[in-house]
C-alpha positions in Angstrom: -55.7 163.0 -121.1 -52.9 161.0 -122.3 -51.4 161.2 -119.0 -54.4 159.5 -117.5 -54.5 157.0 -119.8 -50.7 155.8 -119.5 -51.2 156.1 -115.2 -54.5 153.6 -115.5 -53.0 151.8 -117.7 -50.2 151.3 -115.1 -52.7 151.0 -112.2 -54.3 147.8 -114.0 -51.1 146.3 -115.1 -49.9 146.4 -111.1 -53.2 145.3 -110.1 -53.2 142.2 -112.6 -49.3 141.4 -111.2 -50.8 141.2 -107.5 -53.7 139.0 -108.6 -51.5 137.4 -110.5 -49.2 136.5 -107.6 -52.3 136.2 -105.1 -53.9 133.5 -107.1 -50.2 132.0 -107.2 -49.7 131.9 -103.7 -53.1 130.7 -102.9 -53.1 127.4 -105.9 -49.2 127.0 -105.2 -47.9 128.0 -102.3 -50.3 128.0 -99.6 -52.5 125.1 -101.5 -51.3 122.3 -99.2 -51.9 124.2 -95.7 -55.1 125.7 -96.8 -56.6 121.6 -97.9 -55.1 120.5 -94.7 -56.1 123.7 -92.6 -58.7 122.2 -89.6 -60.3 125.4 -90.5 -61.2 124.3 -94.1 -64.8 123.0 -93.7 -64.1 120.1 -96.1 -61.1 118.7 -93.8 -64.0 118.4 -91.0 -66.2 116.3 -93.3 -63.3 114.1 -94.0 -62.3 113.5 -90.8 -65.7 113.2 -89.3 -66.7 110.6 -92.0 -64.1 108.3 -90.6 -63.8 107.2 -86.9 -61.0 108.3 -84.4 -59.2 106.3 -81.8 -59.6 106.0 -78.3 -58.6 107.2 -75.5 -58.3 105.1 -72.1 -56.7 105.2 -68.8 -54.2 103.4 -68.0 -56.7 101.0 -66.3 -58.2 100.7 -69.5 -61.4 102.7 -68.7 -62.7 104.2 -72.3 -62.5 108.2 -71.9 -63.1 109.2 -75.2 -64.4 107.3 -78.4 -66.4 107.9 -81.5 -69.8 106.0 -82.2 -72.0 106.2 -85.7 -73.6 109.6 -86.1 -78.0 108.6 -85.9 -78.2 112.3 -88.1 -76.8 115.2 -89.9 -73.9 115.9 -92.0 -71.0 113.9 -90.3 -71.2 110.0 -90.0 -69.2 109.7 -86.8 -69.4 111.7 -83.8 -67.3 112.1 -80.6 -68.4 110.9 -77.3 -67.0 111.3 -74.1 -67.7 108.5 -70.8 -70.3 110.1 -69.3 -69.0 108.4 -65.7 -65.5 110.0 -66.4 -66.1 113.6 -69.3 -65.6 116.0 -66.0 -62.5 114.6 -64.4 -60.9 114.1 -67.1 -61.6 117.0 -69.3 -58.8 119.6 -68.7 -56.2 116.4 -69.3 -58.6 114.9 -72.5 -59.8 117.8 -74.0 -62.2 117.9 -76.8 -62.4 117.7 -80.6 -65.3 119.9 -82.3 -66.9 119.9 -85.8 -64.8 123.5 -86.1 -61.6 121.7 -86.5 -60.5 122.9 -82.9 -59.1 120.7 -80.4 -57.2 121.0 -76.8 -56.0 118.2 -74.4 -54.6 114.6 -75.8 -57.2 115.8 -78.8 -54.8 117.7 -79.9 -51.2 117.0 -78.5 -51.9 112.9 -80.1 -53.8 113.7 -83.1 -51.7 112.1 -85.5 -52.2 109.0 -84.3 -56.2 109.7 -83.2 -57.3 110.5 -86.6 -57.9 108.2 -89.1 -53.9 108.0 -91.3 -52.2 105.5 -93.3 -50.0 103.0 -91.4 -46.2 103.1 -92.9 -45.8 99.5 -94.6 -43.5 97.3 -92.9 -44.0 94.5 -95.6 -44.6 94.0 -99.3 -47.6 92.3 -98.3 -48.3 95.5 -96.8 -48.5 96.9 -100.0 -51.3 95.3 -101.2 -53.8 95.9 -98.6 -55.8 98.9 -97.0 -53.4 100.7 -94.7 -56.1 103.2 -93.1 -56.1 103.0 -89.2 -56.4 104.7 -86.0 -54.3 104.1 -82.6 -55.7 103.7 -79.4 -53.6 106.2 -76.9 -53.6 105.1 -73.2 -52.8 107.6 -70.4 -51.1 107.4 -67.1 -54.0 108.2 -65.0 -55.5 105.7 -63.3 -59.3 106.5 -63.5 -59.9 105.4 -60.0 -57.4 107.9 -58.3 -58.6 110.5 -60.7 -61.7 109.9 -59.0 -60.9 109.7 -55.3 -58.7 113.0 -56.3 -61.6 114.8 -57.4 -63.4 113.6 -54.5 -61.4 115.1 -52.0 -60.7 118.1 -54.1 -63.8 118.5 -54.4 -65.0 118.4 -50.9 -62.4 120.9 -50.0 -64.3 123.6 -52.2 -67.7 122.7 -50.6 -66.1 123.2 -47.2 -64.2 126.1 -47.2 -66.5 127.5 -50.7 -63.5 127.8 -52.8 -64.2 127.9 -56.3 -60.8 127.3 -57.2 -58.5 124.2 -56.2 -56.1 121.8 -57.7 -53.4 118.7 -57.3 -51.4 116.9 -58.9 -50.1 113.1 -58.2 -46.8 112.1 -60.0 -44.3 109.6 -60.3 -41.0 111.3 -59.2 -38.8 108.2 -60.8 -40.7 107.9 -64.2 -42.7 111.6 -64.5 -45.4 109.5 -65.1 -48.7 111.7 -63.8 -50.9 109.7 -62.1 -53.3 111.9 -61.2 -54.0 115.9 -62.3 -57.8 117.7 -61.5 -58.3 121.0 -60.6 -61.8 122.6 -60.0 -63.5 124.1 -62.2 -64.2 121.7 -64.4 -66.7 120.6 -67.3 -68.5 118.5 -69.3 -67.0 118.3 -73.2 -70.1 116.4 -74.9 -71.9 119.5 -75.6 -68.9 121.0 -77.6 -68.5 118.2 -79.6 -72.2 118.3 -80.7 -72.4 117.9 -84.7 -75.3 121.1 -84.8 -72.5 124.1 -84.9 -75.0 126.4 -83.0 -75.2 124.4 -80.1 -71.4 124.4 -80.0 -71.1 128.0 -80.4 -73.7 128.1 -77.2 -72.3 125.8 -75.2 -68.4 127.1 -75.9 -70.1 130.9 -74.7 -71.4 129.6 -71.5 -68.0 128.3 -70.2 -66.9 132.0 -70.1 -63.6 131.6 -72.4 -62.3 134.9 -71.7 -63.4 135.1 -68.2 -60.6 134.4 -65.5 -62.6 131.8 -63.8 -63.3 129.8 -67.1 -63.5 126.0 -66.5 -61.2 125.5 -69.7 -58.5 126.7 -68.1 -57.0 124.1 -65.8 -55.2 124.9 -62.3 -53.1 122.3 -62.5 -50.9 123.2 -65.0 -52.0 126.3 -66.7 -52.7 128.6 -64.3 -50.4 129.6 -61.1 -50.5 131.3 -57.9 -48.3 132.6 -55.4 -46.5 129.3 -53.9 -45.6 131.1 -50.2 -43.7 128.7 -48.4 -43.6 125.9 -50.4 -41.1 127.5 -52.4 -38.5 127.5 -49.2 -37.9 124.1 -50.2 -36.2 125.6 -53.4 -34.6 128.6 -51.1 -32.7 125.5 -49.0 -31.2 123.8 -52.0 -30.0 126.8 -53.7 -28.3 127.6 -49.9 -26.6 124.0 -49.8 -25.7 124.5 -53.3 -24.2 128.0 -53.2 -24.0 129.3 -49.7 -23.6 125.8 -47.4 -22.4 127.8 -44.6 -25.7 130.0 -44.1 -27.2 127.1 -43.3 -25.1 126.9 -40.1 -25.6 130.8 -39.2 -27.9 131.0 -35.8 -31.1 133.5 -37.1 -32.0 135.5 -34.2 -35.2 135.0 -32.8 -37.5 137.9 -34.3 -41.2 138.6 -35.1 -40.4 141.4 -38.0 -36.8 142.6 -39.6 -36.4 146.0 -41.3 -35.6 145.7 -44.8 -33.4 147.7 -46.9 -34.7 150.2 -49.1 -38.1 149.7 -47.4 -39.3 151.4 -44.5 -41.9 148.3 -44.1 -41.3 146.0 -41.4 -41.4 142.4 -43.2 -42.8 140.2 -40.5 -43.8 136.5 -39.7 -47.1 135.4 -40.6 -49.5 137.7 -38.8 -51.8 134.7 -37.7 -49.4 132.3 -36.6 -49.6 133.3 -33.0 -52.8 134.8 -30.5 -50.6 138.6 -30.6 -49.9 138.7 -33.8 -46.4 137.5 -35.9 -44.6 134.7 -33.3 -40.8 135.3 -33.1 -39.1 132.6 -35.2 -34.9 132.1 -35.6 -32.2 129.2 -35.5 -30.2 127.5 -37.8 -31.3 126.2 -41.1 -32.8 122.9 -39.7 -34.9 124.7 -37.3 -36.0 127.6 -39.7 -37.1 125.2 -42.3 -39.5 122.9 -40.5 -40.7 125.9 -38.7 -41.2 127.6 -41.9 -40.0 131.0 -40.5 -40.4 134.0 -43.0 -37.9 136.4 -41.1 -35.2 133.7 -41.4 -36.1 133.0 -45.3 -35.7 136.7 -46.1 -32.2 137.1 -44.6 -31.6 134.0 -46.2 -32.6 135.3 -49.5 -30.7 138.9 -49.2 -27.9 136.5 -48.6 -28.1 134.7 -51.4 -28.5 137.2 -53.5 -30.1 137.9 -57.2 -27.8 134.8 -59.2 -28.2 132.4 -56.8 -31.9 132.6 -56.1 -32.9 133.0 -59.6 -30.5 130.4 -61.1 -31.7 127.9 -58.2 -35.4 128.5 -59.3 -34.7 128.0 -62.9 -32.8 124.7 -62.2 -36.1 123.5 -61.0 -37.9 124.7 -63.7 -39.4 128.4 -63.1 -39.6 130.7 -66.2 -39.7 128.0 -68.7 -42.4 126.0 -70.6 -43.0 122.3 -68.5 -42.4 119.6 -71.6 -45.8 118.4 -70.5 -47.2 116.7 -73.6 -50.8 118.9 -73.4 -51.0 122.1 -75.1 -51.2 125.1 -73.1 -48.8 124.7 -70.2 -48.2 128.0 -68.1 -44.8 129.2 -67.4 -44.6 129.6 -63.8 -42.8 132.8 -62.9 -39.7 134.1 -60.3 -37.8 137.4 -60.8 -35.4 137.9 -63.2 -31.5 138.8 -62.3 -32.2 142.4 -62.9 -35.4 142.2 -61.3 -33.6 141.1 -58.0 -30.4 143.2 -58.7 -29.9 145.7 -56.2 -33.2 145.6 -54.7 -33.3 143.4 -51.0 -37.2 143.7 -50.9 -37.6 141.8 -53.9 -34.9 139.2 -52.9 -36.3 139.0 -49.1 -39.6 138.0 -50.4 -39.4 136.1 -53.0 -36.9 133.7 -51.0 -40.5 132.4 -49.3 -42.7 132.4 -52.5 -44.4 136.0 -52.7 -44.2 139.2 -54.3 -43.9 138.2 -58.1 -43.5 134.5 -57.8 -46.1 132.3 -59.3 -46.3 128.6 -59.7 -48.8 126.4 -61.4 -49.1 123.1 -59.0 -47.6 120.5 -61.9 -44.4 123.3 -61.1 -44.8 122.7 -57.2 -45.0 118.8 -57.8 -41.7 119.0 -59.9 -40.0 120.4 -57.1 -41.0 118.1 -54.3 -40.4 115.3 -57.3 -37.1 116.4 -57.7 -36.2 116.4 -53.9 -37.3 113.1 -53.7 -35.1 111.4 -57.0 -32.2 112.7 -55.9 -32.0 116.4 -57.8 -33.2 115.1 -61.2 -36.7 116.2 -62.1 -38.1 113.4 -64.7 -40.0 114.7 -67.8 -43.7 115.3 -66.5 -45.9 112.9 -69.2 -49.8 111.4 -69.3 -49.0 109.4 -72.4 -48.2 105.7 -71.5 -48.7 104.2 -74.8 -50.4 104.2 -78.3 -51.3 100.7 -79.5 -53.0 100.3 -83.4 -56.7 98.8 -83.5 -55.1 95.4 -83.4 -53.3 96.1 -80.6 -50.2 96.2 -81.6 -47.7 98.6 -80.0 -47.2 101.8 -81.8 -45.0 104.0 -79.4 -44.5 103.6 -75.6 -43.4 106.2 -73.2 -40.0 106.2 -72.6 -39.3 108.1 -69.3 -36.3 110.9 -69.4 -34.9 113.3 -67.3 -36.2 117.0 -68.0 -33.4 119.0 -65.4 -30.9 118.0 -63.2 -32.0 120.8 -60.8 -29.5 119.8 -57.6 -27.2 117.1 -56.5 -28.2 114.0 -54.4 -26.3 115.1 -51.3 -28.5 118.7 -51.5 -31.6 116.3 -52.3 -31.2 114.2 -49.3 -30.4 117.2 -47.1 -33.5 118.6 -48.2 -35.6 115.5 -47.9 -34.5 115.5 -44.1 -35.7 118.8 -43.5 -39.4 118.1 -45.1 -39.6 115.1 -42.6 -38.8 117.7 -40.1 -41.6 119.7 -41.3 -43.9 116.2 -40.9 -42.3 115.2 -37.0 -41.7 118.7 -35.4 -42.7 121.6 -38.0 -45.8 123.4 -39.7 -47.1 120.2 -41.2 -47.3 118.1 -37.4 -50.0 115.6 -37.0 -51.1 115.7 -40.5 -49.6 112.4 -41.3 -49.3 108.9 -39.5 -45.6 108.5 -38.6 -45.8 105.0 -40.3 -46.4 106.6 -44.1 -42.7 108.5 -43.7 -43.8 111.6 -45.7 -41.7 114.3 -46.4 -44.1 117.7 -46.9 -44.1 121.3 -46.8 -46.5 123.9 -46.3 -47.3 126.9 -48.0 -49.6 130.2 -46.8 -49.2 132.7 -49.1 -50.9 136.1 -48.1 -52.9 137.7 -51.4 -55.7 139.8 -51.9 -55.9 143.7 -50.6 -54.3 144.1 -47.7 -53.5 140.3 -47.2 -56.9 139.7 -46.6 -56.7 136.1 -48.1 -54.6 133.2 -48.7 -53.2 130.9 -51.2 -53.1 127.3 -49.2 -50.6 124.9 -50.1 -48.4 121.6 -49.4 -46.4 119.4 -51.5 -45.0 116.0 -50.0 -43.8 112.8 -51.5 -43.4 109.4 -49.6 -42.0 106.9 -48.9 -39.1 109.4 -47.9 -36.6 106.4 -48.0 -37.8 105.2 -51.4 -40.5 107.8 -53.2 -43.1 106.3 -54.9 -45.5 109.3 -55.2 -45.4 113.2 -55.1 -48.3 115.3 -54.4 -49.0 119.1 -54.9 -52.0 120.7 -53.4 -53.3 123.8 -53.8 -56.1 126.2 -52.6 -56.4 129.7 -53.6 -58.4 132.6 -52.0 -58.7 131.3 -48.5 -59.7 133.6 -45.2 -56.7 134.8 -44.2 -56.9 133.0 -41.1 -56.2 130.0 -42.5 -52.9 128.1 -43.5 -51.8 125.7 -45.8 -51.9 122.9 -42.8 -55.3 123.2 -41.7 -56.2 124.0 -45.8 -54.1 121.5 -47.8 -53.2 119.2 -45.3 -56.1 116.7 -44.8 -56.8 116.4 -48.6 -52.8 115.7 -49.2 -53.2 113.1 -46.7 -56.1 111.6 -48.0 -54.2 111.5 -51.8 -50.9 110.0 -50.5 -52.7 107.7 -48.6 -55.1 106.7 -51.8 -52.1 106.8 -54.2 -49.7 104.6 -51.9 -52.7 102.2 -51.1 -52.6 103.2 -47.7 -56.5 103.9 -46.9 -59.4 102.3 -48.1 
């Protein structure tokens, strides 16, 4: 019995020590993070009994804003332009009563929520400090529009429920334009009745692959096909110049090694199947020929394809200042060790390569200014509720992915692709684009295809890339016929070019 006694005695001593420290850790050490969790229910009434700043486009539309609460709990409540909630709401995100925010909500917070200015005067000291700042984007709202537009139209046409582009600066990183479809509406998850937000959060499908919250822009990629041959030709210039000299045979399919499958052209590109395709580097290029781009890749080898990719920014987070950027993907060194298959295909974009389109509009932006890809941004500036200038955008360079001489070499052979190659007739030869396509084959048996084309222009002097993409296509379709028209119609918009 004593023996009892003496081990419960023991029990409660240990289980006082744990409360003891529990109630320590909770009043002590986690006290701060827990009163300034989002999560704490309190923090919500604080914040939502104070206003947060705007957010405009950088033609001063008013995106996102918060007006006086007519009910309920909370005195202020966020509202989204009606006109503009949809195009914008992968980019803006939304901020709910739960504490949870995505988008510029969350990425610019700080200076959104209601926060005490630093004093910069003694006068300062003796009045109320308590602000919000105004953050304008890069997006103009009126090529966010005419984006979505054609985007849009694309889907209705070909009933593709997925599709995306992005405009940038290639000189600043400044994005211009970003939408992909689907999108939604944020107003009903910023609702101040926490059951209708519940509801309206469950009918986007969050956990479904085809959720609207996810954006295909920038967090979601697909195969990048051809497009990615642009990458394939600067890491040849940069590590292997003289393959680009060596005379391809003409051929419709090649034997691998280690494979006893045939990898061929693209099987629609001709009335009897796979056309045969060859030549030097400036004619395999522009004719985007698959049977050239493998040998060039088996060439190459596992380093030089894989450290080429990563110079232009594969396997690593985009600095994108939004939450939630995807990693675009190509093989790693061991991946492509010792295994030609892997090295043959993913020289043209298939296989295990993925690429979100911001990725695909960093490459063609780092063609076009001269190997160095700028840091990708859609913050232009944060001003105080006076106006005064808080922090501006200070564009940097992200990666210095190729030289200028490889660059320009490059650019030549995408104005190829325009005047004599897959991309022919898309463009007016007075808009000096330089483009490529991309067809990447997907789905079982190749039945479908992932349609792209990335371009910037002017070629002499780049004021705009563009990356379009459109997933899931019949497979008798290419990036050209796909991608083509609605990259026109963007680079013409963005460069003022069409009405």
């Amino acid at each position: 019995m004593e023996k009892r006694i003496r081990r419960l005695g023991i029990f409660m001593v240990l289980c006082f020590i744990a409360l003891f420290i529990q109630l320590n850790n909770i009043q002590v050490i986690k006290a701060s993070s827990l009163a300034n969790s989002p999560q704490n229910p309190r923090v919500v009434a604080v914040q939502l009994s104070q206003p947060r700043g705007d957010i405009l486009s950088a033609d001063g539309v008013n995106l996102a804003t918060s007006v006086t609460a007519k009910s309920g709990l909370y005195k202020y409540r966020r509202v989204y332009n009606p006109n503009t909630a949809p195009l914008f709401a992968q980019i803006v995100g939304y901020d709910t009563i739960f504490g949870t925010r995505t988008g510029v909500e969350a990425e610019y917070n700080a200076y959104l929520q209601s926060h005490t200015r630093a004093a910069t005067s003694l006068r300062d000291l003796l009045v109320n400090r308590t602000t919000t700042d105004n953050v304008t984007l890069t997006i103009n709202s009126h090529l966010q529009l005419q984006v979505a537009a054609i985007m849009d139209q694309v889907g209705a046409q070909d009933n593709a429920p997925v599709e995306g582009a992005v405009v940038l600066n290639p000189k600043t990183g400044a994005i211009l334009a970003m939408y992909s479809n689907p999108t939604y509406d944020p107003n009903p998850l910023v609702s101040t009745n926490a059951a209708a937000v519940k509801a309206a959060y469950a009918q986007l499908n969050p956990t479904s692959g085809q959720s609207p919250l996810v954006s295909r822009t920038f967090q979601f990629g697909f195969l990048p096909g051809s497009t990615f041959k642009t990458v394939t030709t600067a890491a040849i210039y940069d590590h292997q110049p003289a393959l680009a000299k060596v005379d391809i045979p003409q051929q419709q399919c090649i034997p691998l090694p280690q494979s006893n499958i045939p990898l061929c052209n693209y099987g629609h590109s001709g009335p009897n199947g796979p056309e045969k395709c060859g030549g030097t580097l400036v004619i395999t290029l522009p004719a985007s020929c698959d049977t050239a781009f493998a040998q060039y890749g088996m060439a190459l080898g596992a380093q030089n394809l894989n450290s080429e990719a990563q110079a232009f920014g594969f396997n690593q987070r985009i600095p994108l200042d939004l939450p939630g950027v995807g990693v675009s993907n190509f093989p790693t060194v061991a991946q492509l060790t010792n295994n030609k298959p892997s090295q043959a295909y993913s020289a043209f974009g298939q296989q295990d390569v993925t690429a979100t389109a911001l990725q695909m509009s960093l490459v063609a932006a780092g063609m076009a200014n001269q190997g160095v890809v700028m840091t990708p941004h859609v913050m232009e500036q944060v001003r105080d509720t006076q106006g005064n200038l808080v922090r501006a955008y200070t564009p940097k360079p992200w990666l210095t992915a190729t030289n200028p001489i490889t660059a320009a070499a490059v650019t030549s052979l995408m104005q190829a692709v325009v005047t004599r190659g897959t991309a022919g007739g898309v463009f007016p030869a007075g808009w000096n684009v330089a483009a490529k396509t991309g067809t990447a084959e997907t789905g079982p048996n190749a039945s479908l295809t992932n349609d792209w084309m990335i371009a910037f222009a002017p070629a002499n002097d780049p004021k705009v890339a563009v990356a379009v993409v459109v997933p899931n296509q019949p497979g008798s379709d290419t990036g050209a016929s796909i991608s083509g028209p609605p990259t026109k119609a963007i680079l013409g918009d963005a460069l003022g070019l069409t009405p």
